[in-house]
Short mmCIF file of the C-alpha atoms (twelve columns), coordinates in Angstrom:
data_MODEL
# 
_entry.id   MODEL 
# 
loop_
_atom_site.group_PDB 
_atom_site.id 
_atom_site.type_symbol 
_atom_site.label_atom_id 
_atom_site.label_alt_id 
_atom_site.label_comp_id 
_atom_site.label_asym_id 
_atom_site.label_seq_id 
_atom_site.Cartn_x 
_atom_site.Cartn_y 
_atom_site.Cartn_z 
_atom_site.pdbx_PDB_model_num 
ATOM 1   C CA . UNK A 1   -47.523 -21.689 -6.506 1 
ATOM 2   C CA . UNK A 2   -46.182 -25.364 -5.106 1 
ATOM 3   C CA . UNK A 3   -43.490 -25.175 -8.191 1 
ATOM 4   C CA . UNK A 4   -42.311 -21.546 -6.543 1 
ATOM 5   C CA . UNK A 5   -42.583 -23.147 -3.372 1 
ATOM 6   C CA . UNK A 6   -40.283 -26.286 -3.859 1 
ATOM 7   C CA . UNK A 7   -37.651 -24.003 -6.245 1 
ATOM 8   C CA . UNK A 8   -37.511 -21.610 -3.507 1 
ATOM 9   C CA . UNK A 9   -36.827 -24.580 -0.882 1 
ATOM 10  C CA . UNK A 10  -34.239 -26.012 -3.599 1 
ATOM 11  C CA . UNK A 11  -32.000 -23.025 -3.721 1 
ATOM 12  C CA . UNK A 12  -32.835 -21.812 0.186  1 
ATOM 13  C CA . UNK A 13  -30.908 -25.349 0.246  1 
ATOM 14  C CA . UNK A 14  -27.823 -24.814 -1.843 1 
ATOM 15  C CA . UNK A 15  -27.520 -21.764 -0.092 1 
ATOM 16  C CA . UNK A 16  -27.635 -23.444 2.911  1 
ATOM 17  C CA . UNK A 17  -25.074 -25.574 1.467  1 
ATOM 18  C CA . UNK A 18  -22.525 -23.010 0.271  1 
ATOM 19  C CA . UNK A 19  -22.310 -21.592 3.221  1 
ATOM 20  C CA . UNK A 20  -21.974 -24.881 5.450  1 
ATOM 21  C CA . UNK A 21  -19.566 -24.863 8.402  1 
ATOM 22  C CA . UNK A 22  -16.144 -25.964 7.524  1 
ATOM 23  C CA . UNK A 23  -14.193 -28.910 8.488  1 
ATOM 24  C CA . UNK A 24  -10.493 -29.185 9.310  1 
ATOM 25  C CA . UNK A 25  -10.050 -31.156 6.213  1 
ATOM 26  C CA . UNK A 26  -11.399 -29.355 4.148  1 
ATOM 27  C CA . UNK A 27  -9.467  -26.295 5.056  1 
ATOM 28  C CA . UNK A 28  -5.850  -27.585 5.091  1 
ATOM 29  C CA . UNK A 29  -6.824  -28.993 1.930  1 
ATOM 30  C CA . UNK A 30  -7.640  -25.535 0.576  1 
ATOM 31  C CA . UNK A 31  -4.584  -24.484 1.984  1 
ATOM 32  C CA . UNK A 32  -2.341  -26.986 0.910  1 
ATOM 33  C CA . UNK A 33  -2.948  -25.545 -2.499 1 
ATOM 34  C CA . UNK A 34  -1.835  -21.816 -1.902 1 
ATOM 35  C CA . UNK A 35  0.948   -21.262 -4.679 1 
ATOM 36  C CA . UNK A 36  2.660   -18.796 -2.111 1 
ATOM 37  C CA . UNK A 37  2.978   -14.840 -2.791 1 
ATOM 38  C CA . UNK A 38  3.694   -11.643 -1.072 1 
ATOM 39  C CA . UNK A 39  1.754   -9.875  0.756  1 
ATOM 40  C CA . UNK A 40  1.717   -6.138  3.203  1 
ATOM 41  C CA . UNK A 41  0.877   -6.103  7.071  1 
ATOM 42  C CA . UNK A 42  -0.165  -4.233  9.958  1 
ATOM 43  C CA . UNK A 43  0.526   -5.787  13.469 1 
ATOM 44  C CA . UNK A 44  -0.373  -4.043  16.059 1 
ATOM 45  C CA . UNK A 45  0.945   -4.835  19.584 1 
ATOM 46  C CA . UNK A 46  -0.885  -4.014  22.363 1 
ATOM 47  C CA . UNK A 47  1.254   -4.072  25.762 1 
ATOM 48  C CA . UNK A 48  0.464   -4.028  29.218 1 
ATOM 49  C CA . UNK A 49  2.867   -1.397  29.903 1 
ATOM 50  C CA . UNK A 50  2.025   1.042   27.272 1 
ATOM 51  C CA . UNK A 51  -0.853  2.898   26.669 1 
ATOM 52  C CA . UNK A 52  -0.844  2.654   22.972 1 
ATOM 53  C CA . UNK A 53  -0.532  -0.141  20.577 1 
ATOM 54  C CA . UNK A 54  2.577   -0.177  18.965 1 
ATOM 55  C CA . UNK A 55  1.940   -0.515  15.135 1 
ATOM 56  C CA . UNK A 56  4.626   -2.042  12.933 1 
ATOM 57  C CA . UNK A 57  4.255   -2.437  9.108  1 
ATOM 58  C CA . UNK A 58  5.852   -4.338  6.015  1 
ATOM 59  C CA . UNK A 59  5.813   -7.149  3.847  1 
ATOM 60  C CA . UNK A 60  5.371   -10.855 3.536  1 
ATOM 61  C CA . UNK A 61  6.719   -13.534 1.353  1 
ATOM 62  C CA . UNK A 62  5.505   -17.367 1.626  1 
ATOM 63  C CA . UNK A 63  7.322   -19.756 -0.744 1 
ATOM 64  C CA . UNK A 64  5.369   -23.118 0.306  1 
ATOM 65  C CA . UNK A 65  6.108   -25.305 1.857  1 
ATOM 66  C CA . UNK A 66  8.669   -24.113 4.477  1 
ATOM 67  C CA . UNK A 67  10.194  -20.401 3.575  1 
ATOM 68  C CA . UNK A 68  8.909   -17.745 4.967  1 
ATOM 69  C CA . UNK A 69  10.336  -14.184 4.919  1 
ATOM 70  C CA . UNK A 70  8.788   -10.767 7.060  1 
ATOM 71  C CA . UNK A 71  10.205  -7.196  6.635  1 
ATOM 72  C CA . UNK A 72  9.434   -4.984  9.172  1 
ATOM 73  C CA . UNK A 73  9.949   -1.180  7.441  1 
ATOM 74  C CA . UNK A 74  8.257   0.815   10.080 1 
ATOM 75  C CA . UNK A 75  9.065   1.561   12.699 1 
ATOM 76  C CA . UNK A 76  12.418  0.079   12.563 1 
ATOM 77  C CA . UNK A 77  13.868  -1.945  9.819  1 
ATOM 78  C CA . UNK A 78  13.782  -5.572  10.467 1 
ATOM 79  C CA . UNK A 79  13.986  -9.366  8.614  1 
ATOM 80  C CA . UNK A 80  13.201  -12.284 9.275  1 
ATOM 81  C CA . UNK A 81  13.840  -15.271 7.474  1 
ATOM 82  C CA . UNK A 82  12.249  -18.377 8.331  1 
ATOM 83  C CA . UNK A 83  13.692  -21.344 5.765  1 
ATOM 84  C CA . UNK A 84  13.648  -25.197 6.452  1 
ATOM 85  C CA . UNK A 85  14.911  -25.181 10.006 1 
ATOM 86  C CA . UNK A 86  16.783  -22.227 9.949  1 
ATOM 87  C CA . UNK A 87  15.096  -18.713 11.748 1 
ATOM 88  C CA . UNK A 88  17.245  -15.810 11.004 1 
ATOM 89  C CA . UNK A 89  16.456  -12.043 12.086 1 
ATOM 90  C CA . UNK A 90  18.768  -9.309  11.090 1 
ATOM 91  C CA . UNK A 91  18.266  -5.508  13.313 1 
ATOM 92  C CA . UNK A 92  20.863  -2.605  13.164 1 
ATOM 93  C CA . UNK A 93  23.242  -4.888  10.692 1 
ATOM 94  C CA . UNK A 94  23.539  -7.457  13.682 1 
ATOM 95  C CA . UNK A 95  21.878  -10.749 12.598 1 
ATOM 96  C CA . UNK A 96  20.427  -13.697 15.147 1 
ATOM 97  C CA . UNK A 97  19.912  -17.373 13.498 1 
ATOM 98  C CA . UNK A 98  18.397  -20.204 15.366 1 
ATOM 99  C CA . UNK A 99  18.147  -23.845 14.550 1 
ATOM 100 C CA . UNK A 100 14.714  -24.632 15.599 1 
ATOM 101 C CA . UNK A 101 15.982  -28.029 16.020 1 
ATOM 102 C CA . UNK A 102 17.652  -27.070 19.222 1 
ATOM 103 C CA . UNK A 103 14.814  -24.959 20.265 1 
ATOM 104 C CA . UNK A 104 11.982  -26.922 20.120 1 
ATOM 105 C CA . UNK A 105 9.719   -24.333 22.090 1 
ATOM 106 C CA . UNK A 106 10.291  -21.837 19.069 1 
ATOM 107 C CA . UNK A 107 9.925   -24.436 16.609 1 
ATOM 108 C CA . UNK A 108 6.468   -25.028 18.067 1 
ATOM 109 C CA . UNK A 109 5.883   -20.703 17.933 1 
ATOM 110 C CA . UNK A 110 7.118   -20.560 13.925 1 
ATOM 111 C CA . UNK A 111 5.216   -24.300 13.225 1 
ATOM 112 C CA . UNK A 112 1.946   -22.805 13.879 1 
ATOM 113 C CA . UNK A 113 2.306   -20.534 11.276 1 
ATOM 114 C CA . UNK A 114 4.422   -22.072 8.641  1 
ATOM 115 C CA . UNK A 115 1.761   -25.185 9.012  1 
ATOM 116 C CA . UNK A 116 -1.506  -23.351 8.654  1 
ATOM 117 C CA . UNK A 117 0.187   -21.537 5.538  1 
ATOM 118 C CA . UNK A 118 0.817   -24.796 4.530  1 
ATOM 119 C CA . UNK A 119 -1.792  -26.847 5.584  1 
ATOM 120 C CA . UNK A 120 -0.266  -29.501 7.616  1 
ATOM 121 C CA . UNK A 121 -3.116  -30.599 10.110 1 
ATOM 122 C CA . UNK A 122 -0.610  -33.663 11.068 1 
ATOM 123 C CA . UNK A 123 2.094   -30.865 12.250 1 
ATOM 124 C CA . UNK A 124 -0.361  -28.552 13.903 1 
ATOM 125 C CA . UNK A 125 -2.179  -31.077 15.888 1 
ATOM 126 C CA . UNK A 126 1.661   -32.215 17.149 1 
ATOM 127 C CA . UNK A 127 1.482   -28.759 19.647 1 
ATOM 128 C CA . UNK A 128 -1.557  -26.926 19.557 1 
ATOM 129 C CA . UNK A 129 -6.069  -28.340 20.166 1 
ATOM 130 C CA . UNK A 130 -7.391  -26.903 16.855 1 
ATOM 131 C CA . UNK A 131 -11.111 -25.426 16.519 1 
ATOM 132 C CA . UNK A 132 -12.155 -24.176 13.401 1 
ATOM 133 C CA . UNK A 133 -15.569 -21.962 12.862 1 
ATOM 134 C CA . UNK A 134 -16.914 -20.385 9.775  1 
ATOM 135 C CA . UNK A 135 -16.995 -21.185 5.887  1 
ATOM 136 C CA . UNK A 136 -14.652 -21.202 3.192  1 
ATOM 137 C CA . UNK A 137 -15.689 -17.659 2.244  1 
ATOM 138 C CA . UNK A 138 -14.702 -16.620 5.559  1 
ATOM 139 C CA . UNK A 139 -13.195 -19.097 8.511  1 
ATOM 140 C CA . UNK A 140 -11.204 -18.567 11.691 1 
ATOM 141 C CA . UNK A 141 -8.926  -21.229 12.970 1 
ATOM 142 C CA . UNK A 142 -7.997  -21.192 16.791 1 
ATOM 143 C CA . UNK A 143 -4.770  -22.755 17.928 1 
ATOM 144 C CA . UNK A 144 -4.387  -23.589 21.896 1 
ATOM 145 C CA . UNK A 145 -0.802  -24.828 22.783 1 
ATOM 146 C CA . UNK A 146 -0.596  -28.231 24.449 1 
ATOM 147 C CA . UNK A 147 3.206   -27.813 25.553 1 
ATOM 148 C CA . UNK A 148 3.632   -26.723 28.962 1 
ATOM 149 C CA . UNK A 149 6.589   -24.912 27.218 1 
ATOM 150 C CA . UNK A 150 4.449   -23.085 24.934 1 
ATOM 151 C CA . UNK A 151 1.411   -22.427 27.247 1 
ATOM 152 C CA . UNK A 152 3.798   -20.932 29.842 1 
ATOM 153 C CA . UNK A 153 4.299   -17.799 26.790 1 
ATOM 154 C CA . UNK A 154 0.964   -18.092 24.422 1 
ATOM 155 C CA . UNK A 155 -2.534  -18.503 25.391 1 
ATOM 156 C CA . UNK A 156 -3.723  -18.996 21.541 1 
ATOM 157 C CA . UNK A 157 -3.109  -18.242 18.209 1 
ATOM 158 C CA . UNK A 158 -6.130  -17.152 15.823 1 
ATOM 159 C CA . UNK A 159 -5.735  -17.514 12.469 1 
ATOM 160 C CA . UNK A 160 -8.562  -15.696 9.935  1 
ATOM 161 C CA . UNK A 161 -9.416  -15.932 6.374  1 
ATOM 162 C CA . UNK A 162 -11.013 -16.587 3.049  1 
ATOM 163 C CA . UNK A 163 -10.419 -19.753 1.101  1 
ATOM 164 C CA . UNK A 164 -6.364  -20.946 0.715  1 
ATOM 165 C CA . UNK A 165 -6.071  -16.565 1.650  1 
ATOM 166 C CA . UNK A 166 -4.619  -15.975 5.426  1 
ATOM 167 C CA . UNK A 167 -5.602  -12.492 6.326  1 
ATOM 168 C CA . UNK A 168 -4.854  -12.348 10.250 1 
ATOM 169 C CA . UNK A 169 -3.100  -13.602 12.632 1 
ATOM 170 C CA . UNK A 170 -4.055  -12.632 16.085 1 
ATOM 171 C CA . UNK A 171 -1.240  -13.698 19.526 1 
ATOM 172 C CA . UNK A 172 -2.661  -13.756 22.707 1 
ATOM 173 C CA . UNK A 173 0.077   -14.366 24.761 1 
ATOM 174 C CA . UNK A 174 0.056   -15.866 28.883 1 
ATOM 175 C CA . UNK A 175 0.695   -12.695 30.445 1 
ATOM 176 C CA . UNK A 176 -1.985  -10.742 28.495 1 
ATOM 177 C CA . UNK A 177 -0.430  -8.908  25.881 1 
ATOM 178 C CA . UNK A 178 -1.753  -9.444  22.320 1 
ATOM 179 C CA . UNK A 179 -0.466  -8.848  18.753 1 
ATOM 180 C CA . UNK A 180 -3.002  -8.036  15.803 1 
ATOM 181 C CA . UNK A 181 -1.845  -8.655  12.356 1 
ATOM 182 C CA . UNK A 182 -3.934  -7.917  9.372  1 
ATOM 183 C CA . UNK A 183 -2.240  -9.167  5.644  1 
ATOM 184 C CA . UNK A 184 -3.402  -8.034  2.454  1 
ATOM 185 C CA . UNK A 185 -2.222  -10.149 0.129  1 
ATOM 186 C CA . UNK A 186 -0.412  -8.118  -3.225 1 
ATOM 187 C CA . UNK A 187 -0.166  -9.102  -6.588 1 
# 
């Protein structure tokens, strides 16, 4: 009966163990090792001025450490390229690029993905408090800007998912309009 007793206790505490709270650390760690890959998403963007969300979907490809590409397919073709320093997004064959060197606001916006994916702590702590919740099996990261230039557009960025796996990305932005996005990452 005391033998049950202390193996039950034993495993109650590598339970307890397994699923532990998370540390920053440990995360970007986990992160840092995500070989890249594609992946298909929903975002869903809920305005003020509408009175339904307007749902976009497509694909995702992360080539760490620094390119990132989105297609939009519904409901209008759209891509955006994010690579090194470089932000491109082509619409109705006209095509935008930015250098987020000169646009340091932006560069803070693209960093706080591109930097989770990646998992550089160093360059997310640069613009944005972090607070991370959960386990490996299933964690959510909160970013809050610290830039006056970024606070005066985003509230906070919440990042969800399971081990070196992103699988949402939620905006809340100043004036009170949110984006969803849910990824599901594809072979």
């Amino acid at each position: 009966m005391i033998r049950r007793l202390l193996t039950g206790l034993v495993l109650l505490g590598f339970t307890a163990l397994a699923h532990a709270a998370l540390d920053l650390d440990q995360l970007m760690a986990e992160l840092a090792r995500n070989p890249g890959g594609q992946a298909k998403f929903v975002e869903k963007r809920h305005l003020a001025l509408l009175d339904k969300p307007v749902i976009a979907t497509g694909e995702m490809r992360y080539t760490p450490p620094d390119r990132l590409e989105k297609r939009t397919l519904t409901p209008q073709v759209e891509t955006m390229v994010l690579d090194k320093d470089t932000l491109s997004v082509e619409r109705d064959r006209r095509r935008m690029t930015i250098r987020l060197s000169a646009r340091p606001e932006v560069a803070a916006f693209v960093d706080s993905i591109r930097s989770t994916l990646a998992g550089d702590r160093a360059a997310l702590e640069r613009n944005y408090k972090l607070s991370l919740s959960g386990s490996l099996e299933a964690w959510v990261l909160v970013l809050v800007p610290n830039d006056e230039r970024i606070t005066s557009l985003l509230k906070s960025i919440t990042v969800k998912g399971v081990r070196q796996q992103v699988l949402g990305i939620d905006y809340l932005q100043a004036d009170g309009d949110r984006t969803e996005m849910t990824i599901e990452p594809t072979p």
